[in-house]
C-alpha positions as a printed NumPy array, in Angstrom:
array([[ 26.095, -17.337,  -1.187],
       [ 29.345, -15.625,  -3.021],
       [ 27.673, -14.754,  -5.95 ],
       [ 24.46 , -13.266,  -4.627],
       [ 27.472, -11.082,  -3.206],
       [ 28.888, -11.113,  -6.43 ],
       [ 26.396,  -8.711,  -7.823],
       [ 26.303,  -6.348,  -5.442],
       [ 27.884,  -2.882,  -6.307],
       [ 30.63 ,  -1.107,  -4.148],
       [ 29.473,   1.853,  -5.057],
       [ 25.959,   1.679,  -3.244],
       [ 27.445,  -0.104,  -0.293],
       [ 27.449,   3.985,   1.626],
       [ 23.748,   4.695,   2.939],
       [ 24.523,   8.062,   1.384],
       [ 24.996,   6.619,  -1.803],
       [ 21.997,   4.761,  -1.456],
       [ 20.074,   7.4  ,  -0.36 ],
       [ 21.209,   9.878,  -2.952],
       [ 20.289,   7.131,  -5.783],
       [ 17.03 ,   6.112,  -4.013],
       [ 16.167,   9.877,  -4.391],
       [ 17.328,  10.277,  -8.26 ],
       [ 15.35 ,   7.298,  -8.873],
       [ 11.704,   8.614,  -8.364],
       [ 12.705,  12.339,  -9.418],
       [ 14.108,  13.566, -13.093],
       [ 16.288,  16.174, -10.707],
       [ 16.642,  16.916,  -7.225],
       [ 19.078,  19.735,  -6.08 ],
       [ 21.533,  19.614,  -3.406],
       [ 20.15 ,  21.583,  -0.376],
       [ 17.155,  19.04 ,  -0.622],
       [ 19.561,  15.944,  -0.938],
       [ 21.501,  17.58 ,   2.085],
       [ 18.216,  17.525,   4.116],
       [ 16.736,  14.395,   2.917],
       [ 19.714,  12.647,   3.561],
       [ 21.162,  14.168,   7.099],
       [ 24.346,  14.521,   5.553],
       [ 26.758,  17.895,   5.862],
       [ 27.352,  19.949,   2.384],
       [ 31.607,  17.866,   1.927],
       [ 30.002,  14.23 ,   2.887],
       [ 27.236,  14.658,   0.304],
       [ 29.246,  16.565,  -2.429],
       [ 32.071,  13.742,  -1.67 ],
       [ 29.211,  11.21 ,  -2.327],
       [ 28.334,  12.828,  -5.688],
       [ 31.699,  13.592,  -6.564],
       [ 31.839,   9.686,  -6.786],
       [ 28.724,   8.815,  -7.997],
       [ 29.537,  11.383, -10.745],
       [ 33.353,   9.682, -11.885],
       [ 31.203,   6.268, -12.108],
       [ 28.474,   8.157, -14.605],
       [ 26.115,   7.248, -12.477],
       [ 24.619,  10.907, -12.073],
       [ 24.772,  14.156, -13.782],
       [ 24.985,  17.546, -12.694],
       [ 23.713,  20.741, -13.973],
       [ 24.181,  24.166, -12.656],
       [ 21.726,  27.063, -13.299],
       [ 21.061,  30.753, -11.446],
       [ 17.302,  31.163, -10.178],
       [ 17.468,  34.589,  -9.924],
       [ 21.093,  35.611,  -8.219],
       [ 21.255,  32.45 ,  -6.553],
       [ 23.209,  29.348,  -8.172],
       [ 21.296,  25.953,  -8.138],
       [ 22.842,  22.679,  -8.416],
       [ 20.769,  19.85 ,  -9.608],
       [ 21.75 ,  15.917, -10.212],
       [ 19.589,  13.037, -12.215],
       [ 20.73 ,   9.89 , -12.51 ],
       [ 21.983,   8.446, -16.042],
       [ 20.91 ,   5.488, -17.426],
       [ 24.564,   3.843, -16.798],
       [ 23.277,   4.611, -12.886],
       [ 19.809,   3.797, -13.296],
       [ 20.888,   0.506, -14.528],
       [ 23.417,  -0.164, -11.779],
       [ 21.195,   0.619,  -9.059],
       [ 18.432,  -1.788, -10.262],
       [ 21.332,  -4.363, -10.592],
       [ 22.018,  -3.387,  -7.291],
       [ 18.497,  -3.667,  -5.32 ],
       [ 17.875,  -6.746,  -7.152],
       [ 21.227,  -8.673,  -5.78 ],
       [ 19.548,  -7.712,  -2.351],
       [ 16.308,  -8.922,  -3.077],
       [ 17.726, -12.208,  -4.408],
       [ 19.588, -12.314,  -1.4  ],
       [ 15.936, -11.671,   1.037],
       [ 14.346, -13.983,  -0.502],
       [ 17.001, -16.803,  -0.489],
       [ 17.808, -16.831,   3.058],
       [ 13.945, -16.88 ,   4.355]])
């Protein structure tokens, strides 16, 4: 059982986190007022989530103006892409070996 544990990452282990990569995943960007609402979470929980997410390389940010308002967008890198997949496969190793 300890290494199907092994191979889990710390950094996914927050449902924000999760949620926040689950999101990057199926979407080249998504910007933070829809990451706020998709994921329930108050503007300093999520920016602390992608504050971390974005020491680990695991997502990018870019900041534009559409029209006077600024827009912050995130994608995930490949570094993150990578880790996540590592990630939800350690939990589907773990589903199907305690059936």
């Amino acid at each position: 059982m300890k290494n199907f544990l092994d191979k889990f990452n710390k950094a996914f282990e927050s449902r924000i986190r999760l949620g926040i990569m689950s999101a990057l995943i199926v979407n080249d960007y998504v910007d933070f007022n829809t990451l706020k609402d998709l994921l329930s979470a108050t503007d300093g929980n999520l920016a602390s989530h992608l504050k971390t997410l974005e020491k680990l390389n695991f997502v990018e940010m870019k900041k534009e103006f559409i029209g006077r308002k600024p827009n912050t967008q995130y994608k995930a890198t490949e570094i993150g892409k990578e880790a996540f997949q590592g990630h939800l496969n350690a939990l589907e190793n773990l589903i199907k070996n305690n059936k």
